[in-house]
Structures are given as structure tokens and as C-alpha cells.
N, C-alpha and C positions, 0 to 999 in steps of 0.2 A: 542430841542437844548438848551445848556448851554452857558448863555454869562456872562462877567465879570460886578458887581455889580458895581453901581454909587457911587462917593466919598469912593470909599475904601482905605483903610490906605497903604501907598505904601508898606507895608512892611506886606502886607496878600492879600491874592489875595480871591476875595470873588464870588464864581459860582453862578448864580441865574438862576436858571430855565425859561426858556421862559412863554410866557403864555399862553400857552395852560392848560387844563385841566389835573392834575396831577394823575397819578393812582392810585389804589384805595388803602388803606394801603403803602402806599408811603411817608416819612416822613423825612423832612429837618430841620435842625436849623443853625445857624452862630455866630459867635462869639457875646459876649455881647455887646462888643465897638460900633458892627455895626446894633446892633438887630432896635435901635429906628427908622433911616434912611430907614426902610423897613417894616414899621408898614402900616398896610394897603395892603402892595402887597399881590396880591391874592392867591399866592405859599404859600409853605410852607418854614420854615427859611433853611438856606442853611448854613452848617458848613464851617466856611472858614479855611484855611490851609497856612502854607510856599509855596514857589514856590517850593521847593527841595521835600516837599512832593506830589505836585502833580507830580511832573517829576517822580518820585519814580511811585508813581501811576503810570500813562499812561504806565511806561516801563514794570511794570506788568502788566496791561492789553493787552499791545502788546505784552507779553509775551504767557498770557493765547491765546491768540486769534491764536497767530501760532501753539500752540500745538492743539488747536481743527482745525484746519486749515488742519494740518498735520494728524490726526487723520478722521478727514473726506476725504484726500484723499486716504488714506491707508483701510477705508472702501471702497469707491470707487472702489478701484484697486481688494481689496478681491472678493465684487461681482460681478466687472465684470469678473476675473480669477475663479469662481465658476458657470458663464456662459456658459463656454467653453467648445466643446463639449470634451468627454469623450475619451483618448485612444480608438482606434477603433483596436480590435484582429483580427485577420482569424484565425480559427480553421480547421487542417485538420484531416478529419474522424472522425464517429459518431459511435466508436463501442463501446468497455465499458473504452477505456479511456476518449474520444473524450465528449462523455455524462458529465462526471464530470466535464471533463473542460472547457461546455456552461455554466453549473449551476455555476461555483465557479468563473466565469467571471461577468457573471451576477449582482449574489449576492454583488459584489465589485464593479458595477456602468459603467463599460468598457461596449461598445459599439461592440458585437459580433457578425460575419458571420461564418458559420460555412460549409464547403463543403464537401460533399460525395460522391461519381463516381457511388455508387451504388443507385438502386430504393428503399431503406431503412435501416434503420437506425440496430445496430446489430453487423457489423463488422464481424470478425470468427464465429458466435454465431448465425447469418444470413444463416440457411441451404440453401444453393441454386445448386442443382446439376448438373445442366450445366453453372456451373459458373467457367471459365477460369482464368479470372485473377485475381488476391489476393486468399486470402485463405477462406475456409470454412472448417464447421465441417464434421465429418461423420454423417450416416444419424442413428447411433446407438449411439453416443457419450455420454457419460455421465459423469458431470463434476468428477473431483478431490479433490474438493475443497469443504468442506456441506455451505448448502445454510448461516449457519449464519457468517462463517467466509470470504465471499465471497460477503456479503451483502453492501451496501452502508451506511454510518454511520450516515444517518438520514432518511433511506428509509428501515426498514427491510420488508424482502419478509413474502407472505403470510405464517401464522405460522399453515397452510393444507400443503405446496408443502414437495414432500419429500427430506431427509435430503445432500444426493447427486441427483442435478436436472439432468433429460434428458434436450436436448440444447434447445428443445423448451420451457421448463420452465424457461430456461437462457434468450430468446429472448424476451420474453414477458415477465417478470418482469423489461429490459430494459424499454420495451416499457411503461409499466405503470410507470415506473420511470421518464421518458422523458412526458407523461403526466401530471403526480404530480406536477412536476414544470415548467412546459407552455415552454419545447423546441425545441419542434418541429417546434416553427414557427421561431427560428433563422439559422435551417439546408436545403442548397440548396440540393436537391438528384440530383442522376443523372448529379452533374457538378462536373468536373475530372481537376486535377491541372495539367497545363503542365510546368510551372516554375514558383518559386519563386527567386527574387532576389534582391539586395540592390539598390533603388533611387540613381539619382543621387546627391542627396542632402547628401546622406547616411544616412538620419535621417528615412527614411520610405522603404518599403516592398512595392514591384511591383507584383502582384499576376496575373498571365496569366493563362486565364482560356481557357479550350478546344474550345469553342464558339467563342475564339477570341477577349473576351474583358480583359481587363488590371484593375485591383481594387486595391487601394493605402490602407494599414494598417500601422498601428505604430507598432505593436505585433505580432507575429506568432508562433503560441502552433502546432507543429506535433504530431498527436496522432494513426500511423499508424502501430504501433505493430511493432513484427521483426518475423511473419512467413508465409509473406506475397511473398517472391521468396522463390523456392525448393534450394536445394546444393547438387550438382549432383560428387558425388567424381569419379579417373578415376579407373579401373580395367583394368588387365592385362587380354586379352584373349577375352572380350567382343565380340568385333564384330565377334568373332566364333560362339556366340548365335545367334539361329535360335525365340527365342521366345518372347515374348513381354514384355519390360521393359518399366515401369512405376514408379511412387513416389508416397509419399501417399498423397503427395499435391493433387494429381488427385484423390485418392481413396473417392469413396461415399459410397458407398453400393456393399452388396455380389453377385452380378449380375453380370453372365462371369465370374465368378472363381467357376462353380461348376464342379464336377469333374476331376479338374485341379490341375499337382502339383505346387505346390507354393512355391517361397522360396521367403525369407524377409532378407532384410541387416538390419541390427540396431539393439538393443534390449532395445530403451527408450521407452515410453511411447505412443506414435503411434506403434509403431512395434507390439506388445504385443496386445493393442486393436485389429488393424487389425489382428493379428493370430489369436486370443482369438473368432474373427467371423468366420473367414473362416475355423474351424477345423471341424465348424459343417456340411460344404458342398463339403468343398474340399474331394479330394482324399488323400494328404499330403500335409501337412506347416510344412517346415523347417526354422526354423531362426539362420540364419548366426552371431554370433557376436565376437567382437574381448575381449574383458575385461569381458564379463557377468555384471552383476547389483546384489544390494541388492531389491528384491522386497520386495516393501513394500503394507499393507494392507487397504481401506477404512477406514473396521472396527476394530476399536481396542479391549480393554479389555471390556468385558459387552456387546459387539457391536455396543459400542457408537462412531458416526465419529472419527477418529483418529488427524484430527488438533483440535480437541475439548481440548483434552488432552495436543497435543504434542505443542501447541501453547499457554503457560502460560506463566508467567512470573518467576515464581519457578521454571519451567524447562530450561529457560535459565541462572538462576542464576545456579543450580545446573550443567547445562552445563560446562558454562564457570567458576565454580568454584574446578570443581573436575579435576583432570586428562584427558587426552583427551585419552590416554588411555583404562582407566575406564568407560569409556560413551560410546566408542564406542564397547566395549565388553559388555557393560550391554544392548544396542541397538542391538547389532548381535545376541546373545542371544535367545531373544526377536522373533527375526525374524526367529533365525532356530528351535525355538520350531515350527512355523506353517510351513516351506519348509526349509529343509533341505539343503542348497546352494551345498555344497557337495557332495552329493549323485545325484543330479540331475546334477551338472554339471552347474551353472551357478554361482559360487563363484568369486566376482572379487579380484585382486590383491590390491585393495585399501579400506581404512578400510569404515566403513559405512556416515562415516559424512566427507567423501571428495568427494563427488558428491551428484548430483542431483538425490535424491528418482524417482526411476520408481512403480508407481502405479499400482498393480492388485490384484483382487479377485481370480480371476479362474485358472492364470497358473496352479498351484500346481496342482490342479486336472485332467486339459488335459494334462500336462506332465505325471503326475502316468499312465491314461490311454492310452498312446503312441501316443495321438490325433494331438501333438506337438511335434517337435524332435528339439533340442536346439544343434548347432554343433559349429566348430572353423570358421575361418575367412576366405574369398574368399581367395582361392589360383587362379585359373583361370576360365575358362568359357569352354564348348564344346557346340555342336548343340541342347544338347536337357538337358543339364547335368549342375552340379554346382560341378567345385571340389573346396574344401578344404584342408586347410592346414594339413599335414597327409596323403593324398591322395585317402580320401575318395571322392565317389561321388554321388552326391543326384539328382535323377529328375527333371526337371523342366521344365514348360510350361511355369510359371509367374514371372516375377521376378521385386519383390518391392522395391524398395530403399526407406529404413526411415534414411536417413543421416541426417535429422536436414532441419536450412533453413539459409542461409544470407536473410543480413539488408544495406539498404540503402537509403541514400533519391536522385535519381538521380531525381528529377525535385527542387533542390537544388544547387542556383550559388552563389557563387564559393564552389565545392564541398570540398575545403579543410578548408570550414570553422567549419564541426563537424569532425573533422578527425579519421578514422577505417583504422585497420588494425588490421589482423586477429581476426574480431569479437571485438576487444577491442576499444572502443571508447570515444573520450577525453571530459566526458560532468561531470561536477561538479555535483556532488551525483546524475549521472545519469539524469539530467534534463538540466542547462543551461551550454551553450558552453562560454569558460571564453572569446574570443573571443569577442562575441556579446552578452548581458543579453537580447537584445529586442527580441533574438528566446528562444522556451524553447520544450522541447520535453516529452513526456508522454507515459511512459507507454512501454519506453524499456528497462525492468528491466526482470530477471529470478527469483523470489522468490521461496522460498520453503516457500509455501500458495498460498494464490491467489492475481491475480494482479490488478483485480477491486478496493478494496479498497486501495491499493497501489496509483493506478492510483487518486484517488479521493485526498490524501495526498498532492501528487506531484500539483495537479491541484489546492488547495486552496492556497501550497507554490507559485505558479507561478502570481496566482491570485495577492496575498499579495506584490510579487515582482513589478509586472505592476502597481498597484497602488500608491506604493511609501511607502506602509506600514511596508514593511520588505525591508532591504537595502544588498545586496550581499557583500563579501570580497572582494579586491582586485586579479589581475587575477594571483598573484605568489601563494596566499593560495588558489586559487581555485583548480592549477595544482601542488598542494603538496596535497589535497584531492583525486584528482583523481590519482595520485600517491600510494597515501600508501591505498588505497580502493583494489586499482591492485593487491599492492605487499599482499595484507593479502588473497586476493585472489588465487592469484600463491603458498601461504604458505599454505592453505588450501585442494585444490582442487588439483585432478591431471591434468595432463597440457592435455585440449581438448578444441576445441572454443565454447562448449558449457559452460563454464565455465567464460564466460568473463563479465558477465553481473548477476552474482549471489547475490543476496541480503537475509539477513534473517527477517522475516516477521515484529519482536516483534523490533527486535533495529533500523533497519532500519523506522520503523513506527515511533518510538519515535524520533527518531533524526531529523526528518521533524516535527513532531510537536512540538518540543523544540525551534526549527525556528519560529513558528509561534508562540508557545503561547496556546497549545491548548493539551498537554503532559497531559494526567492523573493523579490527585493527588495524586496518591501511598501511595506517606512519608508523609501525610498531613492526610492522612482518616484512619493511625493507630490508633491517639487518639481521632478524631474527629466522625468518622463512621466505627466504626469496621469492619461491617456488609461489607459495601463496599470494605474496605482494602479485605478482602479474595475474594471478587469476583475476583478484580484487581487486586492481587495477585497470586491469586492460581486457578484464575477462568480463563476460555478460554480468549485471550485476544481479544476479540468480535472488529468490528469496532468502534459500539457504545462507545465504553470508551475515543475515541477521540473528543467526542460531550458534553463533562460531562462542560469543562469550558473555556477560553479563547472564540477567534474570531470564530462565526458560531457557538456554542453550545446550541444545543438542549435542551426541557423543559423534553422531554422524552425519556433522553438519560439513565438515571437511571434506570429507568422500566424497558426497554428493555433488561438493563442487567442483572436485577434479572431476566427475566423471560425465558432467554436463556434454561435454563434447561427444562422450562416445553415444550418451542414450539419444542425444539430437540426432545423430547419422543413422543408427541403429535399424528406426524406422523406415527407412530410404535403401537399404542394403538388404534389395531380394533377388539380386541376381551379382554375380560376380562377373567383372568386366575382363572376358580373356582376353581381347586385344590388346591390354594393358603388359607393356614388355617391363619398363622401370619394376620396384620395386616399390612394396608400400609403406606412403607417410607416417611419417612416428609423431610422437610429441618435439623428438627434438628438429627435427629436417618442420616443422610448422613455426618453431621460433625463430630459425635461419631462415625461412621465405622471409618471415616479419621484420627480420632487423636487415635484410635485403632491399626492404625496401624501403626502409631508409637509408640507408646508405646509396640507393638512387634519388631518394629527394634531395640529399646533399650535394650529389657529383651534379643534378639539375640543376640545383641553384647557383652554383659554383662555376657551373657554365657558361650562367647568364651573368655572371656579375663580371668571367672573365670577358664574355665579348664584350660587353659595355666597356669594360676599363681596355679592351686592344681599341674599340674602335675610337675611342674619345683621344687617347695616347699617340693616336697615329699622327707622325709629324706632317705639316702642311702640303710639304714636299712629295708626299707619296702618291705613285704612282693609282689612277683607278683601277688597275685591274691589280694591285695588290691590296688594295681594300677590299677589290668584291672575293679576291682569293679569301680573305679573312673573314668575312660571313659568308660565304658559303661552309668554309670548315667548322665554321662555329654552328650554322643552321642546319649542317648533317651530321656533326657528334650531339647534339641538345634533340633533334629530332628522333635518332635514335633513341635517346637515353626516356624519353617520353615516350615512344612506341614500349618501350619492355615494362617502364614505371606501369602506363596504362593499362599494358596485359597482364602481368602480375597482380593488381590490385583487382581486376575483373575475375579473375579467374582463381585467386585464393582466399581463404575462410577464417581471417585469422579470428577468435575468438577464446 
């Protein structure tokens, strides 16, 4: 304690330390007037001061002592509020949206439950042939989509499976993925949701589960797909059929359709598969459809997967930079060099990039050999018969309806909080309803690709939103995005409900990662890594290149993507070709084909623009047969240079 010195001059005020034993390097003095008066005290000397300066003092030290005062309640406050437990999510379904969106909840610190009505984990992808309710595969199914564009963006699949998986290699690389990162122990199986609804606090999610109990969340991620109820359209005449009508929601396998005639409504992508099996056992499969489709192929040029190729980033620039027109004529092209749409009869009235690609290998060839007969649209029904418009009539015992599927979430109160109507549905970039940001939905999108890594996107965006990381717009910009998403859509597409939900793989991807933070460097790795620029450029645009930087980014996200090429071939390389005298392709003899061939699209056009300009140039005077000498030399060097353009581009893989 400090008290005031004895006989001090009134007009200095002089502190002396008590006497206690003074700290150690602690050192006092006091003014000279007063030094002699204190000779001998066993302190050290004490400086004396005005009274105005210790007042001066004291108010800064009461100054200092609130702000550490205020600074250790504000630590305080910190960690007790970083005590607290964590957003608590419910997750519903565990099939390959539902997966992403335990791991990417996780990885953000949120407190996760995750529920699935079924005995495991899988979703569509889950074969189970007497399985009723929701959906499953066929027991033939084989994805669409090659395993690396399909893949999880820091889990690539074994670089043995091949390049389009059967479903069982779909289910189990789930499953190993759900292993990898420990989540199987936050998914209940076998508990089925019968409603969710808003507290009455409105701050929390009442989750009512089959069993009868009630579980309180902050968060609620729906991850139930949308082909999960059949869409049963009406016909005129029906109930005059005598024979068995079915969906392919029910279809598992070619058992009881052997020979049996068959006819199929639809011509998307179920419809096709199921023919494409029954031609081999049936008696006849007809398939009914109203528009026809553009089919398209697995394998592309070289016979390398075809989103290898068609999923770049050069190809969307060159998309959307050229005519829509010209893209879609260099596309159609393309497709009736391998099936002629025409001649067969399944040419739709709309060009090729206004709907959703239907997938197949083998039409072509059980149409050439009449295994398959492709007609017009259900005119009526008779007892044993299908007519058609035209009034043709085709046999039938079976009859498949591949109409597609509705989407809903009926154990969802109040159901007008995500609002549908005709398939179109009001959720900001297809994930949160502007309504409510504390639900978010996964994984009900259409892309042309696949939807697992989509899903995985959506699920880090949702992640990043529950945490507080990423902060949403306001609800008038959310329902001006879902707005003009619609209207580019309806400008796009021709008008069907399978079109309400379409997404394209590359911009759609970016534009959720530019939300986060986690967007591919592109315009960054021109001057910096070249090497990479052309992968991410002009290289398949892989999951992986979403893992390169921002939030969540992988150490071997890089690798992965060089090494795309080798694991796509890998599978295909089981026998070694000894006829083969050359010597084998590198990386680098793959960029010289590539810049080869441009340097032929140049010398073509350069050709055509010189004979234009000889023939126009040609004086009046000139003789006919030195004009026809000059298109002929021009119509045999341009012909040439397009025979080697065209066999080069057939015959090499650039990706």
C-alpha cells in the first residue's frame, strides 16, 4: 500500500511506499527538497508529483483497468459462446446426395442426424427387387455418367472399375466412401420420416419420426431425389385393355416378359434401356413416343467416354460463343453420322441442345435388325392391341409406361413453404427456399452429367450457409434468380415437365463454387502453370478441380487431375496391341496431334477464303478452262485437307 510522506511541502504530495519488502528491480526516488527527511527509510526514494498529476494518473489507470476489465469480459463471453453446442442438422436420406451432405456438415463442426427408411445406405443405387416404395435401379443398369465425372471431389473411385460402372460398382464405392470418412455412424437406417414441421417458437424443426418420437433440429438438408413417385399420365381407351399395365418404376428385371408383346410409352432414357433388354426375349417391343429424341452415345470419338470430351470448359465457351445455330448442326451432325434419325424415324421436331440427351449404345442396331419398332403416339387402347395415331395397330400383352416421375415432399408442413407447380419449383439455385434459409434441399436438380458431384457442391454450399460462413441475398434477389433461371430455361427447352429442373454441369458447378470460394483458378494458372491451365481448360472438367483451392481443398487434388487420362485408359488396356510398329503416345506427341489440328482448321479456312478471293479476282477475260483449272486445284488441296482434318478428329482422344 502507498501512503502520503511525513512533513511534505503542501504543494507536492509525496507517495511512500509502506514497509513491506519492495520488489525485486523496483526502484523509487522523490524530489531533492524532500530526499534528506527520508534518509534511512528502508524503501526505496519515491518521486513526488503535483496533485493534478496524480489525478491525471489515477484517471488513466482507471482508464487502462476498464478496458482490460471490458476486454476480459468480451473473452469471457467468446468462450463461453464457443462453448455452445453446435447447430444440430437432420439429414433426410442417405443415397448419393444425402452422403455428401453428412460429410460436408461434419467437416463444418454442425452436430448431424441423418435418417433413412431403408435397411441401407445407396438410395436409387441400392438394388432391391422387391422393393415398393421409393425407387430403385434395374437389375441391368449401367450408369450414364463415367466413373471419373461422376466421382466425389476428394474420393476418386478405384482407377480398376470400369469406365461406365454397373450399379453395383455405384453402390459400393458409396459405401467405401461413407467408410473413408466415418458415416455411417451418424445415419439411423430403417427410420422413416412422417413429418417435419416448424416449433412453435419458429426458431426450430419438430422432426416426427415413424416410432413415435419427436427430435428438435435447427437445420433440415432434404436429400430425397425427385424419382422417387411414378407419373402415371391418362389415355383415352385404357380400360378396354385386357393386359397388364405397369411403370418402369416397378421394372427390375426381364422375368415375365418372355415371349410377350411389349409396348413401352416414352422414349427417354428408362424406356430405351428397358427395350434395349427385352428385345432379346420378347416376342416384340414397340415403343410408343410422341417427339422422338436425339440419341446420343457413351462412347465418343476414339471410344473415349463421351462427357470426357463434352464436359470442358472450351466446349462451353465455344458453345455459348458461337451461334446456337451452328452448334447445334455441328452436334446433329455428329449424331446422324452414327443413326441416322431420319431414316429410322425417331427425329424430334426440336434441335439437339433443347432437351435432355437420351443415352444409348445399342438402339441403332436392334432397330436396323427389326428387334425394336419405334411408332407414333397412343391414339387408343383395344383388348389385346395398341392403336396409334395413323391407325395403325401393334399387339400387346405388356404395356410400360416410362412417363417420367413427380416430386414432392408430402411429410413437409406447411406444404406451401417450397412451392411446385408443374414440376417447377421455387428454391434459389435450386437449393434454399427464400422463405426459410434454415431448410435446404439436395440434389433436386436435372443435369446434363451427373448429379453426385453436383450434390456434393450444393451440400458444402449449404454446409457454409448453416455455419454462418457464406451469408444468402435477400428474399426479392433470391425470387429474381429463380425467376430468370426459369425464364432461360422455358427460352431453351421445349415446353415438358421434365424440363423444369435442368442444369448444365460446368456453369452450374462454378457458380456454387464462386459462392464459396473454391472456383478453379483458370485465369490465374495461364501464367502461372500452364500445364494446369490446359487441363482446366481444355481438359475434362473432373470433380477434382473443385478441390484445387479455397474452403475444403484437397492436397491431391492436382494429381488426380493429371492423372485422369491414365485411369480412363487403364480400364480398357488388357491386352497389348503387337501389331502396333510406331511407338507409344506420350503426353507430349497428344498436345502436337491437338495443335495439329488446328493448324488444319486454319490452312481449311484459308483455302476457302483463297478460292473465293481467286475466283471473284478472276479478270473477265479469262479463259473457262483456267477457271475450272482453278477450282479444281482449290477443290483437291481443301478436299484433301478435310479428309486428314476428319480423320484426325475421329480417330484422336484429345482430353
Amino acid at each position: 500500500m502507498l501512503k502520503p510522506l511525513k512533513n511534505a511541502n503542501p504543494e507536492h504530495t509525496c507517495i511512500l511506499p509502506s514497509r513491506q519488502p519492495s520488489k525485486r528491480g523496483q526502484r523509487f526516488d522523490c524530489c531533492a527538497q524532500n530526499r534528506e527527511d527520508h534518509v534511512g527509510h528502508p524503501s526505496f526514494w519515491v518521486k513526488t508529483r503535483s496533485i493534478a498529476h496524480f489525478q491525471s494518473l489515477t484517471l488513466r489507470r482507471g482508464w487502462r483497468w476498464s478496458v482490460t476489465l471490458v476486454k476480459s469480459l468480451c473473452e469471457f463471453m467468446f468462450d463461453q459462446s464457443s462453448k455452445m453446442p453446435p447447430p444440430r442438422v437432420c439429414i433426410i436420406g442417405a443415397g448419393a446426395s444425402g452422403l455428401p451432405a453428412i460429410k460436408s456438415c461434419i467437416e463444418s463442426g454442425l452436430e448431424v442426424v441423418c435418417y433413412e427408411r431403408t435397411s441401407d445406405l445407396g438410395g436409387l443405387w441400392n438394388y432391391r427387387p422387391d422393393q415398393k416404395v421409393g425407387g430403385t435401379v434395374m437389375a441391368s443398369t449401367v450408369v450414364n455418367t463415367s466413373k471419373e465425372m461422376m466421382a466425389y471431389s476428394d474420393y476418386p473411385p478405384p482407377e480398376t472399375l470400369p469406365n461406365f460402372m454397373h450399379h453395383s460398382y455405384v453402390l459400393q464405392y458409396m459405401k467405401d466412401y461413407a467408410e473413408a470418412f466415418d458415416l455411417l455412424k451418424y445415419i439411423q437406417f430403417n427410420t422413416e420420416v412422417k413429418k417435419i414441421k416448424k416449433s412453435d417458437d419458429d426458431q426450430h424443426w419438430e422432426v416426427n419420426l415413424h416410432n413415435g418420437k419427436t427430435e428438435i433440429f435447427d437445420k433440415v438438408i432434404l436429400a430425397t431425389g425427385h424419382h422417387a413417385e411414378p407419373a402415371y399420365p391418362s389415355f383415352r381407351g385404357l380400360d378396354n385393355f385386357k393386359g397388364r399395365v405397369t411403370h418402369a418404376h416397378d421394372y427390375r428385371n426381364f422375368k415375365g416378359y418372355e415371349g410377350k408383346n411389349v409396348v413401352l410409352v416414352g422414349f427417354g432414357n428408362s424406356a430405351i434401356d428397358i427395350a434395349v433388354e427385352l428385345a432379346k426375349i420378347a416376342k416384340s417391343v414397340t415403343i410408343s413416343t410422341r417427339r422422338g429424341s436425339w440419341i446420343f452415345n457413351r462412347c465418343a470419338q476414339g471410344g473415349m467416354p463421351y462427357d470426357i470430351i463434352f464436359h470442358t470448359r472450351m466446349y462451353y465457351w465455344i458453345r455459348n460463343t458461337l451461334p446456337k445455330g451452328v452448334v447445334n448442326d455441328f452436334m446433329e451432325h455428329r449424331l446422324q453420322q452414327r443413326l441416322d434419325h431420319d431414316v429410322y424415324g425417331i427425329r424430334p421436331p426440336h434441335r439437339f441442345f433443347e432437351q435432355h440427351p437420351t443415352v444409348n449404345d445399342v438402339l441403332a442396331n436392334l432397330l436396323c435388325c427389326g428387334q425394336i419398332v419405334v411408332t407414333e403416339d397412343v391414339e387408343t387402347f383395344e383388348e389385346k392391341s395398341v392403336i396409334v395415331k395413323g391407325g395403325r395397330s401393334f399387339p400387346c400383352d405388356e404395356l410400360i409406361l416410362c412417363t417420367g416421375y413427380t416430386f414432392g415432399f408430402p411429410f413437409l408442413e406447411p406444404q406451401n413453404l417450397i412451392p411446385i407447380k408443374d414440376h417447377a419449383v421455387d428454391l434459389y439455385k435450386f437449393v434454399f427456399p427464400p422463405s426459410d434459409p434454415s431448410l435446404a434441399v439436395i440434389g433436386l436438380i436435372q443435369p446434363i452429367g451427373s448429379v453426385a458431384p453436383i450434390s456434393e457442391m450444393q451440400s458444402r454450399w449449404v454446409a457454409a450457409v448453416f455455419t454462418g460462413a457464406v451469408t444468402l441475398p435477400d428474399a426479392i434477389s433470391m425470387h429474381e434468380d429463380i425467376a430468370s433461371k426459369r425464364s432461360a430455361m422455358q427460352q431453351r427447352y421445349f415446353s415438358s415437365t421434365k424440363h423444369t429442373l435442368q442444369v448444365d454441369f460446368v456453369p452450374y458447378m462454378d457458380e456454387l463454387a464462386s459462392i464459396i470460394g473454391c472456383r478453379p483458378p483458370v485465369e490465374e494458372s495461364l501464367f502461372s502453370d500452364f500445364r494446369l491451365f490446359l487441363r482446366l481448360f481444355v481438359g475434362a472438367n473432373v470433380p477434382y478441380v473443385y478441390r484445387l483451392t479455397g474452403p475444403g481443398s484437397w492436397s491431391g487434388a492436382k494429381d488426380a487431375i493429371f492423372d485422369v487420362p491414365r485411369r480412363v485408359k487403364l480400364p480398357l488396356k488388357n491386352r497389348e496391341c503387337r501389331t502396333r510398329k510406331h511407338k507409344k503416345r506420350g503426353t507430349l506427341d497428344e498436345y502436337f496431334r491437338y495443335g495439329a489440328l488446328k493448324v488444319l482448321a486454319i490452312i481449311s479456312t484459308f483455302l476457302i477464303l483463297t478460292g473465293l478471293f481467286a475466283v471473284y479476282m478472276t479478270p473477265p477475260g479469262t479463259s473457262v478452262l483456267t477457271v475450272m483449272a482453278y477450282l479444281l486445284s482449290f477443290s483437291f488441296c481443301f478436299s484433301f485437307v478435310l479428309l486428314w482434318f476428319d480423320l484426325q478428329y475421329d480417330m484422336s482422344t484429345i482430353f
